[in-house]
N, C-alpha and C positions, 0 to 999 in steps of 0.2 A: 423819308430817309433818316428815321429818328435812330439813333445810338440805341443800343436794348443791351440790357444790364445780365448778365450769364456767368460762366465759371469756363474754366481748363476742366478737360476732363483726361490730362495725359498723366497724372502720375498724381499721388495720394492728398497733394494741398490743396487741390479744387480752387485756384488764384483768384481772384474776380477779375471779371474782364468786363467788356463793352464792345458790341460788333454793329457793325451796319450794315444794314440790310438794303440792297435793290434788286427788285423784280424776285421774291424770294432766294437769293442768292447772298449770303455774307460774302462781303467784298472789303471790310477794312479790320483789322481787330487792335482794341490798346487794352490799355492796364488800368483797371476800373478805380478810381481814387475815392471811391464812396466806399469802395469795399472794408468795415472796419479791423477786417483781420489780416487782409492783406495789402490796405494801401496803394494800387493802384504798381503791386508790385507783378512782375510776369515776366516770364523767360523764352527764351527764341521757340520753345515749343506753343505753349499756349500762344503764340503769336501768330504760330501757323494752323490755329485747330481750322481754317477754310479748307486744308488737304484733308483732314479727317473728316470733316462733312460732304462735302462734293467733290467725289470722283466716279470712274467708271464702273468700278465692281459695287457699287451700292444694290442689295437686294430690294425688288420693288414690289416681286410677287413670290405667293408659296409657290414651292417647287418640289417635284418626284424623280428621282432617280428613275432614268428606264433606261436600261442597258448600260451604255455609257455616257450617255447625255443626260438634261434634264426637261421636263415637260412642266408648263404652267398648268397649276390645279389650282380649285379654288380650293378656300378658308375652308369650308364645312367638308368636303374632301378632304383634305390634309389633316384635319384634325381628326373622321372619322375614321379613319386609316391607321391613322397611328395611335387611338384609343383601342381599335378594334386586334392589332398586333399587339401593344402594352398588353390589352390582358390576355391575348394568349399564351405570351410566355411567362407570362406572372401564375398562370393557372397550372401551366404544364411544367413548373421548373423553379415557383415560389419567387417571392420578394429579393431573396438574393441575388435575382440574375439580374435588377436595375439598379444601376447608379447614375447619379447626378452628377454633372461636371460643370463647374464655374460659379454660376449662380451671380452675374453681371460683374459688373465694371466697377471701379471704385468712386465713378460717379456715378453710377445707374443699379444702386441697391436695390429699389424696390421689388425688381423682379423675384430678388431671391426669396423673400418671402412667401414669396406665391408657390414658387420653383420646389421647396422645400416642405412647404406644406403637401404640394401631389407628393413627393415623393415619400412623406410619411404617412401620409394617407394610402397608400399603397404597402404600405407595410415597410420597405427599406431606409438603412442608415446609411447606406453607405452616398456621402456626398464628399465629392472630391475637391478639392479647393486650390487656388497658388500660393494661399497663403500658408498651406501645408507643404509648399516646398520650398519658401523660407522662414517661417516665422514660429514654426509647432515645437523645434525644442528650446525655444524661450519660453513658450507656453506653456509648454511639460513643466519644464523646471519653475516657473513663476507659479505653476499650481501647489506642487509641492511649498514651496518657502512660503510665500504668500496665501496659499487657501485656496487659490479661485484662478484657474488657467486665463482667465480674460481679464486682468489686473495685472498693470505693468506700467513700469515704471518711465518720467519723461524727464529729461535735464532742467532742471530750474534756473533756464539762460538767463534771465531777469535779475538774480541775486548772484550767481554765482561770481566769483573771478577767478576758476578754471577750469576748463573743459577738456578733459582725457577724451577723446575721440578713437573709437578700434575699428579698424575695416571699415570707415564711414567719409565718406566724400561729399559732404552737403552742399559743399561750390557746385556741384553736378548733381548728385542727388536728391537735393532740398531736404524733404522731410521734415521741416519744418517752417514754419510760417516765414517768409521773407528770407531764406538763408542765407543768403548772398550778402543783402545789406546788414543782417542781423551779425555773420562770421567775419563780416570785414572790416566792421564797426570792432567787434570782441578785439581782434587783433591789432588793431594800430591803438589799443586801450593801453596805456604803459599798467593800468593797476591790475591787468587782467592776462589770463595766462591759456594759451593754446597748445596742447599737446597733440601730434599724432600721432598712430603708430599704423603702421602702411608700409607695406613691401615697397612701394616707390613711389617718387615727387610726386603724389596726386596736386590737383589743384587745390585744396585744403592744405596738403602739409606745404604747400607752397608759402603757405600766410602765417602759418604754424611758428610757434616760440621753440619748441624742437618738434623732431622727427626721428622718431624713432624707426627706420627701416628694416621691419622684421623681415625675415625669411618666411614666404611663404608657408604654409602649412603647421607652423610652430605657435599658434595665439595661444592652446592651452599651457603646453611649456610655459609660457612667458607671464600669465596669467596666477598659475601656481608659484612659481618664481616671484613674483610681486608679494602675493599672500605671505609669503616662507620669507622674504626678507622685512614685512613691515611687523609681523608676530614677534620676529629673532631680534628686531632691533629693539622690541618695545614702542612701536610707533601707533599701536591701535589704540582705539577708543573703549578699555574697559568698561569705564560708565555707560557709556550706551549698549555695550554688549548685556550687563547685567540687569538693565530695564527694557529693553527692547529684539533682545535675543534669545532663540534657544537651541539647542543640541551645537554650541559651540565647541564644548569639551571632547564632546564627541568627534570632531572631524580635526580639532587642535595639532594632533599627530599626524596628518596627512602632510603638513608647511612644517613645520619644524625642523623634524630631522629630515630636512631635504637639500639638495646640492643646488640651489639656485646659483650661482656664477657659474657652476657648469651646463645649466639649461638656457642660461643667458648667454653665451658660448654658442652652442646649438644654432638660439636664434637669431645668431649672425651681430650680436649686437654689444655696445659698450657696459658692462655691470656696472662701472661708477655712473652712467648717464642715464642707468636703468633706475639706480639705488636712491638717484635724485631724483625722478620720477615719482617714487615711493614716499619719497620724505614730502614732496610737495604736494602732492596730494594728501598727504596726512595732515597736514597744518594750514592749507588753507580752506577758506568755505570751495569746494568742487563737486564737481558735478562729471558722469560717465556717458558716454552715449555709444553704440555699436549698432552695427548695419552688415548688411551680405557680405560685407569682408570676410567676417568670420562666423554670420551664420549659416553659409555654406558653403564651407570652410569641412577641415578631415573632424572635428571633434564639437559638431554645431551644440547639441543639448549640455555639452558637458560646459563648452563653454558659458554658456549664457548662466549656467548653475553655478560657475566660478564666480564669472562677472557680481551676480548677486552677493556672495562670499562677502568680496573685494568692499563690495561700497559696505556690505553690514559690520566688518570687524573695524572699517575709518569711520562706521557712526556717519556714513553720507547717504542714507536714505530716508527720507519721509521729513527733512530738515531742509530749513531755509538753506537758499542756492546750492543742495544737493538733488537728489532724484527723489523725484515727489511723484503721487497718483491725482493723477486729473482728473477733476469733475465734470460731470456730463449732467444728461439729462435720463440716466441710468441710476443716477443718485445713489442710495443705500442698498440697489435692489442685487446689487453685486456681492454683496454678502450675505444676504438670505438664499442667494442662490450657489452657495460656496462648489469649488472644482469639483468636476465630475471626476470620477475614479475610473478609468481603464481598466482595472482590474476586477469589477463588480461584471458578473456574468450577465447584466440585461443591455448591456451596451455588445457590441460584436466586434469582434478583430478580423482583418481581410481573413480570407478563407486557404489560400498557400502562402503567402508571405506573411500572416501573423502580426500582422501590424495594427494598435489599437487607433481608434478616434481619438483626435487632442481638440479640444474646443468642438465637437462632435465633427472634425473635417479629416478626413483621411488623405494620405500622398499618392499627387499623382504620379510618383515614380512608382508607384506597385503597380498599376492597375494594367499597363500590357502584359504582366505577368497574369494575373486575375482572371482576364480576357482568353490567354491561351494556354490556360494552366492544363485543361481538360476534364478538371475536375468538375462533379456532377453540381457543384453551386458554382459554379465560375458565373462570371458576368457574359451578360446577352445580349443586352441592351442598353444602351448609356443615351442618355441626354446632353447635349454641351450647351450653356447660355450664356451668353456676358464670354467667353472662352474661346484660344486657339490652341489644342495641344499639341498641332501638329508642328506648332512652331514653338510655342511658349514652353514648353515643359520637356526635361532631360529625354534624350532617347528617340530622335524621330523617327529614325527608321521600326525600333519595335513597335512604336506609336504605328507605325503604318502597318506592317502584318498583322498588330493586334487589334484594329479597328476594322480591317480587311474582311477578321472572323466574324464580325457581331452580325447578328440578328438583326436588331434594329439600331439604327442610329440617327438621332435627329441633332440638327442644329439648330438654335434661335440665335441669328446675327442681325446685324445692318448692312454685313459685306459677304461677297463671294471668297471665302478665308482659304486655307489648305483644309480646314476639316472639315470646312461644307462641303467640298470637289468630291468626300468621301463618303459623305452624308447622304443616306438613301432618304430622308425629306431637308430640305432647307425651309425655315419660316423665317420670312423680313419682319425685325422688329423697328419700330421709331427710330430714331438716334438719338443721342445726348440732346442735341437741340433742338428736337420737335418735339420734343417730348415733355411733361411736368417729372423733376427728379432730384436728387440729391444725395448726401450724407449724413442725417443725424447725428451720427456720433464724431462723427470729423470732429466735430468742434469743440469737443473733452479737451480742458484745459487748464488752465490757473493761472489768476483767479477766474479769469471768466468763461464763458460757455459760450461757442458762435453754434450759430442755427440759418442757414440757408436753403431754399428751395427753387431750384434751375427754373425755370419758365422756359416755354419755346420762343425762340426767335423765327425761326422758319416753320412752314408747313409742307409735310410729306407728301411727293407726288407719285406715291406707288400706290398700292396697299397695303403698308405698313400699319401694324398696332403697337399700342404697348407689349412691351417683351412679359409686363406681370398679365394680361388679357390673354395670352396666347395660354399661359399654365388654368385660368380661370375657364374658357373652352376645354380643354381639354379634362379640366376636373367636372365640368359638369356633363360631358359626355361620356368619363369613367362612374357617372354616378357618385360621386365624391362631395358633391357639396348638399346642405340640409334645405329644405322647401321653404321659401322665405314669405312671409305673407303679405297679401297685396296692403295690409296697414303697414309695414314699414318703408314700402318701394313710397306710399304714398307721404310719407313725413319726410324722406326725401326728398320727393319733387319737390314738398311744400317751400323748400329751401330754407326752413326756420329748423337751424341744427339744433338748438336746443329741443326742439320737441321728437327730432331723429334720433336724440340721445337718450330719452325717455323712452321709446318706442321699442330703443337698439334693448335697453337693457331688462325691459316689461318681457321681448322678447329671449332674451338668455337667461331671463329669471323662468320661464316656463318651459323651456328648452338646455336645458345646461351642456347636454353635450355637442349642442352648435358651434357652443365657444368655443371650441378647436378650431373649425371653420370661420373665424372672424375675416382675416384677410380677406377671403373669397365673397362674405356677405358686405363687409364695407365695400369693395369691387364693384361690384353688381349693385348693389342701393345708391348710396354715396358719393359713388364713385361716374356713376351714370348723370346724376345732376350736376358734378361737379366737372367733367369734361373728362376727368382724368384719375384711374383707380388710384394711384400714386397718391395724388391728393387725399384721396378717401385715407391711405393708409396710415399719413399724416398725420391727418386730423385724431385718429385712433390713436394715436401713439401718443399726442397731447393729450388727449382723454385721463389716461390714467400714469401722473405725473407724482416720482415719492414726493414725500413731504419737506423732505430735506432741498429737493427742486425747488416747490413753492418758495419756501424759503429764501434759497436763492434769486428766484426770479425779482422778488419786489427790491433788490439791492439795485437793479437796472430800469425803475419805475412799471412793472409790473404789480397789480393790482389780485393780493391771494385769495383762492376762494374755489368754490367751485366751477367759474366761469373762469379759470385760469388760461385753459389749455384752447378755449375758442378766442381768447384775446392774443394767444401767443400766435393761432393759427391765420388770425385776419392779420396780425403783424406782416408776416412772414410774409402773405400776399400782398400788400400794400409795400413793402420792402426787398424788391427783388435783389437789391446789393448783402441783403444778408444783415441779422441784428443780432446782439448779443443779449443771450437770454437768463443770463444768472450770473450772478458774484458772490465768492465768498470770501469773508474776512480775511487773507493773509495773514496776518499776524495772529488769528485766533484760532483759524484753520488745526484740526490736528489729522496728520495723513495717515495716521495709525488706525483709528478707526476703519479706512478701508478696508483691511486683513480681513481675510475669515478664515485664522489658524485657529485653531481649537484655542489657542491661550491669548491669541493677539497677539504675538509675537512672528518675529519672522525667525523659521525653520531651517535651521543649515542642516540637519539630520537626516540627511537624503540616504537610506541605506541601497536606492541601485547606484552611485555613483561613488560609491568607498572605491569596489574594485578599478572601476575606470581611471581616476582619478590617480591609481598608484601605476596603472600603466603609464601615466605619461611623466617617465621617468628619462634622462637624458640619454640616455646607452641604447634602449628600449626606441626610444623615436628617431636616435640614428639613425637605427638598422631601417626603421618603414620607412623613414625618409629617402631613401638607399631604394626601394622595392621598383622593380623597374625600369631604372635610371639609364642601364645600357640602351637600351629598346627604344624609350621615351626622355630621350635626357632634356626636356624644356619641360616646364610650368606650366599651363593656362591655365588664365581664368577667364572662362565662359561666362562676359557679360560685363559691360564698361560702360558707368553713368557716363552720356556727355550732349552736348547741344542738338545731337542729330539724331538720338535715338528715342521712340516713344514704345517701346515694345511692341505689340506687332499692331498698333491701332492706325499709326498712320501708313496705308498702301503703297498710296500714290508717290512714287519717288522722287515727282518733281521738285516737293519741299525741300531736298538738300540737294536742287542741282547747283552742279560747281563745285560741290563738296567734297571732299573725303571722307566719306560719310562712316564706309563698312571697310578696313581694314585691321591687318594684327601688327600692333606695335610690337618691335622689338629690340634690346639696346644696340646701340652700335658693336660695341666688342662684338656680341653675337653675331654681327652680318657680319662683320668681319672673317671673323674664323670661320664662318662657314661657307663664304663667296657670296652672300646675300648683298642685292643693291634696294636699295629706296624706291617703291614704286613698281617694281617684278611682282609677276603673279606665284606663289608657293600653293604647294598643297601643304595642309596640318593633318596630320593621321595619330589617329587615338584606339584605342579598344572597340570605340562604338561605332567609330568611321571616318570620312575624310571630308575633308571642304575644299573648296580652292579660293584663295582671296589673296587681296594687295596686301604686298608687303610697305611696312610704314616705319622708316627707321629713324629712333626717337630715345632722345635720354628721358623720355618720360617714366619709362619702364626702368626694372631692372635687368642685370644679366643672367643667363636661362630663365625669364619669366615673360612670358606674350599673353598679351589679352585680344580678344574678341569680342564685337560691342552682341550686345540682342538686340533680338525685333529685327533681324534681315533675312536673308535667303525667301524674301517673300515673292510670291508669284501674281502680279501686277498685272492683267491685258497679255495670257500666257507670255510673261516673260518674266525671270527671275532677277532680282537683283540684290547684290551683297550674299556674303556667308551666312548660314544658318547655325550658330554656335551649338544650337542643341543637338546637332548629328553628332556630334564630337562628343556629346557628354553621356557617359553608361549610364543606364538610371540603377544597377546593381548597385555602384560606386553612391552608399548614402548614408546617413545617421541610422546607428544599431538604435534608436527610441523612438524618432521623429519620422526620419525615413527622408530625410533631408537629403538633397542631393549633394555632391562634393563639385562645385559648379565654381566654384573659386580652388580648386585645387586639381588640375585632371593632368596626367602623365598626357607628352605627347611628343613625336618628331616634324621636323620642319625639314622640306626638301624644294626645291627649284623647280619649276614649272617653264617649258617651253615656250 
């Protein structure tokens, strides 16, 4: 009944935990104090991950859709079934009628590797992702200014003393390593200054030095309005502009002649307590951070392109206690691989909604359009792994007509979800804790670099596999993967990696176009000795480490060389709490070298964002503000960080009983004037449809503004419980670049329920 050292697998900080284990069953969970990134820190979710591992809808066996039910089939069944469907409609209807969807968990990467490789081996691009339905027009715009769509910038909490916070609630959200103790610490700091800017008293701005309570839907207003008063007052950073910038003159006239007290008007808010904002962030060392507030939000890409603006003309990026780029174990290789172009004809845009790949991930607010567009390339068959979109992503109900149409649909879960019910096969993969798994790159940071890899705590009592084994079947029964020779399975077994490593590369040296195929041959060799392809993929990944890693590494008592990446890799298993695997000098550090702008410089000369940028004019955002309003005269926002919500991973609704778990806050004035009491069931009705849920009456909120948490309206032991926020959200309603949904911004009316 030993303590066994593990992570949170509920939301992006992967915490360290510690669980214990009887009779294979975790029965106690704490907060892992060895852990050196997270100290032993952990929140009411991770505390409850026993709901996310053992409950009733766990898949045990593959399964077939017949009729309306489902039948157990076996493995080599399931898999030739759906090998033998893949290619007939890849034959009769080409690569465009398959897309990818999800590609795991943000603890359980590995699969997607696998997941992504069949699907390019198959010939299609199109992979769907969630982080294309909040995070692609940061991406967009960080490609352009910075070089490289996957280079982004992190607050340098460490140095800084002040933190401008937009749309971000890190009391709830986390997002970053310890946030709780790290934002509460910041704020009772007298030398240290917290700003927020939130439509209402989040728990953040609760701790906040001000608060600025914007009006929903107005961040880029307010963001231009910021630029146009610190240009006008003379409060930028020329000198850094004129070493570290370019096409500034360019975009100079966009703020200038502009009416910022009348956009600050707009957004509900004080100009002198705005103007002070401006000046204090010019003068002191600060730092920016934003979150789903405003990246889906009415003007997501445009903002994040502002956001960049804002910190380049105060001289606060890539500078001590400003927004700096974190080092990884990606090293230098970030810029030899500078942003892909959208607009280069070998990459594809969806096929009716015309929407490019951003980080090669497309949104899934297109794809029920895609699905029953009718068109002769529309999609036919989708894969979902690590993924629910029948809850997680804008638009359920198109989600369900347009799933209805497909051809084929599989699922790879752990659980009987809403989109396996719909799934003509379901395949049970591992779970987070039977499984070997992790985040490589979680751990990009400054100065240091963490590195963890999950170990099972429990073992599976179905027939569950790894989720990356299930794509590894299946590619070898599409004929997808290269004839491996019994010398390298045997230098595996031998378990002397060094001579696997010799063998691997003796082997890619005679065969070069295997090395496409490496995941699948590490899997299958590697991965077979080692218990776990995961592992295998691991070890590969340390393999070939820049040099600027090495580097780093021996700053942490790593020894550099060519044996680097097997000493980091027997680490990692000998350290289940997770080690840190590289430091870089701080003080010597230069964050500039990241860029891969043609000149090293960061890029404000965005010319698709001249025109946008002058729509968001005060007169101009009235009127859309205005669009509506009779019909739908309330606010939501679809989707509320807080203690009870894990997205749709935990099921079981026992973990918040007693709670108020799924309700829509809304202020008192509004229950007022409308006859609304605390605790009545309302309907919310939108464009895309209605929900029924508790009413929660709360000055947490503003007035006409209601939130709705995610991760409910789940179907548990046929029985639903809580609102499902994304029936409410159109997925038309998105970003003209990204395809972002407007999930923080959706018209709606509220009415009283029987």
């Amino acid at each position: 009944m030993d303590w066994k050292k593990t992570t949170c697998v509920l939301c992006a900080n992967l915490c360290g935990l510690e669980v214990r284990v009887e009779n294979n069953r975790m029965v106690k969970v704490r907060g892992d104090k060895d852990n050196p990134r997270t100290e032993g820190y952990v929140c009411r979710k991770g505390l409850n991950i026993i709901y996310y591992q053992h409950h009733a809808d766990r898949l045990m066996h593959p399964l077939k859709k017949t009729g309306d039910t489902f039948e157990r089939i076996s493995w080599d069944q399931a898999i030739d079934e759906i090998a033998e469907k893949l290619s007939a409609i890849i034959n009769e209807h080409g690569p465009r009628s398959l897309a990818l969807m999800g590609g795991g968990t943000i603890g359980c990467v590995s699969q997607g590797i696998l997941a992504v490789n069949v699907l390019g081996s198959l010939g299609s691009q199109y992979f769907y992702n969630a982080l294309a339905q909040e995070l692609t027009g940061r991406y967009w715009a960080d490609g352009k200014t910075y070089g490289n769509q996957s280079l982004q910038t992190t607050p340098h909490l460490d140095e800084t003393d002040m933190l401008l916070a937009f749309g971000w609630n890190p009391m709830m959200s986390h997002h970053t390593p310890q946030a709780r103790r790290v934002l509460t610490k910041f704020s009772k700091n007298p030398d240290k200054l917290l700003v927020v800017v939130d439509p209402r008293i989040s728990e953040t701005a609760k701790i906040a030095d001000i608060h600025l309570p914007i009006k929903p839907g107005t961040d880029a207003l307010l963001y231009r309005a910021m630029i146009s008063i610190i240009l006008n007052e003379g409060w930028h950073d020329q000198a850094y502009i004129d070493k570290h910038v370019s096409g500034f003159e360019t975009i100079r006239s966009f703020f200038i002649d502009f009416d910022a007290e009348a956009a600050i008007g707009v957004c509900e808010l004080d100009y002198d307590k705005v103007r002070e904002v401006c000046h204090l962030f010019t003068t002191r060392k600060s730092c920016h951070h934003s979150d789903l507030g405003v990246l889906m939000g009415r003007h997501s890409t445009l903002v994040s392109y502002l956001e960049t603006v804002l910190r380049a003309v105060c001289g606060r990026t890539g500078v001590e206690g400003g927004n700096i780029f974190p080092v990884g174990l990606r090293g230098e290789a970030r810029k030899r691989t500078a942003a892909m172009d959208e607009r280069e004809s070998r990459y594809w845009r969806t096929v009716v909604t015309d929407y490019p790949a951003i980080t090669r991930l497309y949104p899934p607010n297109v794809m029920p359009e895609e699905i029953m567009s009718g068109h002769t390339d529309r999609l036919r068959s989708v894969i979902v792994t690590g993924a629910n979109p029948l809850r997680s992503y804008a638009d359920t109900s198109a989600y369900e007509e347009a799933f209805k149409q497909l051809d084929l649909l599989v699922t790879v879960e752990i659980a009987m979800t809403e989109t396996a019910t719909l799934s003509h096969y379901v395949l049970p993969a591992l779970s987070a804790y039977e499984s070997w798994d992790g985040n490589p790159y979680l751990g990009e940071g400054f100065p240091k670099t963490f590195l963890q890899m999950r170990q099972p705590v429990v073992e599976a009592e179905g027939e569950q596999i790894e989720a990356g084994e299930i794509f590894v079947r299946l590619a070898d029964r599409l004929g997808l993967t290269p004839d491996i020779p019994d010398t390298l399975y045997e230098a595996a077994d031998s378990g002397d990696r060094l001579r696997f490593g010799l063998a691997l590369l003796e082997y890619i040296k005679s065969n070069p176009k295997a090395g496409k195929s490496m995941p699948f041959i590490l899997f299958k060799t590697l991965g077979k000795k080692l218990g776990s392809g995961n592992l295998a993929l691991l070890w590969g990944l340390l393999q070939k480490l820049p040099p600027g890693v090495q580097e780093r590494a021996t700053r942490v008592g790593f020894n550099p060389g060519l044996g680097l990446g097997e000493e980091i890799f027997q680490a990692i298993l000998q350290h289940p709490e997770g080690i840190w695997v590289g430091e870089v000098d701080g003080k010597e550090w230069d964050h500039f070298q990241a860029l891969a702008t043609e000149d090293g410089r960061i890029n404000l000369n965005v010319p698709e964002m001249a025109d946008w940028i002058q729509e968001i004019d005060p007169a101009m955002e009235t009127e859309k503000l205005k669009e509506d309003e009779e019909e739908y005269p309330f606010i939501m926002s679809s989707g509320r960080h807080m203690d009870y919500n894990a997205n749709t991973q935990m099921r079981d609704p026992a973990w918040n009983k007693g709670k108020r778990a799924c309700t829509a806050i809304m202020h008192p004035e509004d229950a007022e004037n409308f006859g609304f009491d605390d605790g009545q069931m309302v309907k919310v009705t939108t464009e895309a449809g209605e929900e029924t849920v508790e009413l929660q009456v709360t000055k947490k909120t503003r007035p006409g503004y209601i939130m709705i948490p995610h991760g409910f309206g789940l179907v548990y032991q046929d029985k639903t419980y809580g609102a499902n926020a994304n029936r409410l959200a159109k997925n038309t309603h998105r970003d003209r670049i990204a395809g972002t949904p407007y999930h923080r911004y959706i018209r709606c009316r509220v009415e009283g329920v029987r």
